[in-house]
C-alpha positions in Angstrom: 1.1 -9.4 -0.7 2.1 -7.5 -3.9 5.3 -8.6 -5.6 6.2 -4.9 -5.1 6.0 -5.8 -1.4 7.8 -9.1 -1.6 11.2 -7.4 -2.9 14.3 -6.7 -0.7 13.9 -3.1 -1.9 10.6 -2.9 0.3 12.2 -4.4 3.3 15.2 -1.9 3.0 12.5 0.8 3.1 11.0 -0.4 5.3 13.8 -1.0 7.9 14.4 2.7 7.1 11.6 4.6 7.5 9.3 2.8 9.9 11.4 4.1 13.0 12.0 7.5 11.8 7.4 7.6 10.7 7.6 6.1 14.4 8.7 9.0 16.4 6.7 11.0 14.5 3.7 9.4 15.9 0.9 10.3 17.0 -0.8 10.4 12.9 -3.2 9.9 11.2 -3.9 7.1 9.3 -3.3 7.7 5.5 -5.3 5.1 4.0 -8.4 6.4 2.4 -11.6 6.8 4.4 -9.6 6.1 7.7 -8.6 8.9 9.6 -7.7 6.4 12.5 -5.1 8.3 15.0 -2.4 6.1 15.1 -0.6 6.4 18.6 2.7 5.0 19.3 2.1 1.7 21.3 -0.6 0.9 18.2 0.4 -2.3 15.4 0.8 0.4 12.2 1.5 -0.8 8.7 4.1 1.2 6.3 1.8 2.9 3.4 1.8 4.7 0.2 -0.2 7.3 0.2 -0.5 6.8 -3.6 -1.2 3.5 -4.2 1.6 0.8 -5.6 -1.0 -0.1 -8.8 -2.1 3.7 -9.1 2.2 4.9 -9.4 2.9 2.4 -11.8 -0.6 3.3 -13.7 0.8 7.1 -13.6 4.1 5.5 -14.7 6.0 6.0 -11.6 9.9 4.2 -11.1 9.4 2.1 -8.0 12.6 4.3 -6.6 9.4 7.1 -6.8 6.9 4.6 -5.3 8.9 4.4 -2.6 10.3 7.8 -1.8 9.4 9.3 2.1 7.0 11.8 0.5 4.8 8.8 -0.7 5.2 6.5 2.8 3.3 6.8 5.6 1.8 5.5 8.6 -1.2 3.2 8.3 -3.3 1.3 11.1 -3.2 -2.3 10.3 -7.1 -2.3 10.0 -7.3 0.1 7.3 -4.3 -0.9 5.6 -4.5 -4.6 5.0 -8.5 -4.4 4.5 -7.9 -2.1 1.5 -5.3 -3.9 0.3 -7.4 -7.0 0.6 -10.1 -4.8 -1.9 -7.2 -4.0 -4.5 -6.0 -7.6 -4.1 -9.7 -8.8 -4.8 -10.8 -6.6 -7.2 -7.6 -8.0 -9.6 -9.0 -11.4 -9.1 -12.2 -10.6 -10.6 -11.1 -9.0 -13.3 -9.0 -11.3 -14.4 -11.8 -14.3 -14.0 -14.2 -12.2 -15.8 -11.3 -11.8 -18.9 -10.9 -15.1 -19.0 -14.0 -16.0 -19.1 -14.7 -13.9 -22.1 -16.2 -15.8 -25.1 -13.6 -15.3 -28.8 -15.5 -12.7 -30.7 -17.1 -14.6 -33.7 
């Protein structure tokens, strides 16, 4: 989980919007590649439809990070296997700079 995820900000917007994206449902999924119909009775994850690393790349405030236009629903699937790819993909890099030999 990203420290973005881990403040109390994310669980206040969380408690917020995930009822009112709730009645809303039947969606689709709006993580990338996954067009998964999410139906009411389904586990669904809270998304950004732009990405928490790709915002703050763009230099998005997290108040815009977090705003209804850029939350959605996501099936749990799809959600916390590309997350696990973002997650994993930062671990790699950051092994392969350290590794890096000083340039002579």
């Amino acid at each position: 989980m990203s420290a973005h995820h881990r403040t109390s900000d994310w669980s206040r917007v969380t408690r917020i919007w995930k009822p009112r994206i709730q009645a809303t449902l039947p969606q689709p999924c709006i993580e990338p590649g996954c067009r998964h119909l999410i139906d009411p009775e389904d586990p669904w994850d809270l998304g950004h439809i732009i990405s928490v690393d790709q915002a703050l790349a763009m230099g998005w405030t997290p108040q815009m990070i977090d705003d209804p236009s850029n939350l959605g629903p996501a099936c749990r699937r799809g959600n916390r296997s590309n997350g696990g790819k973002a997650g994993r993909a930062k671990q790699v890099a950051r092994t392969q700079q350290r590794r890096r030999l000083p340039s002579w």
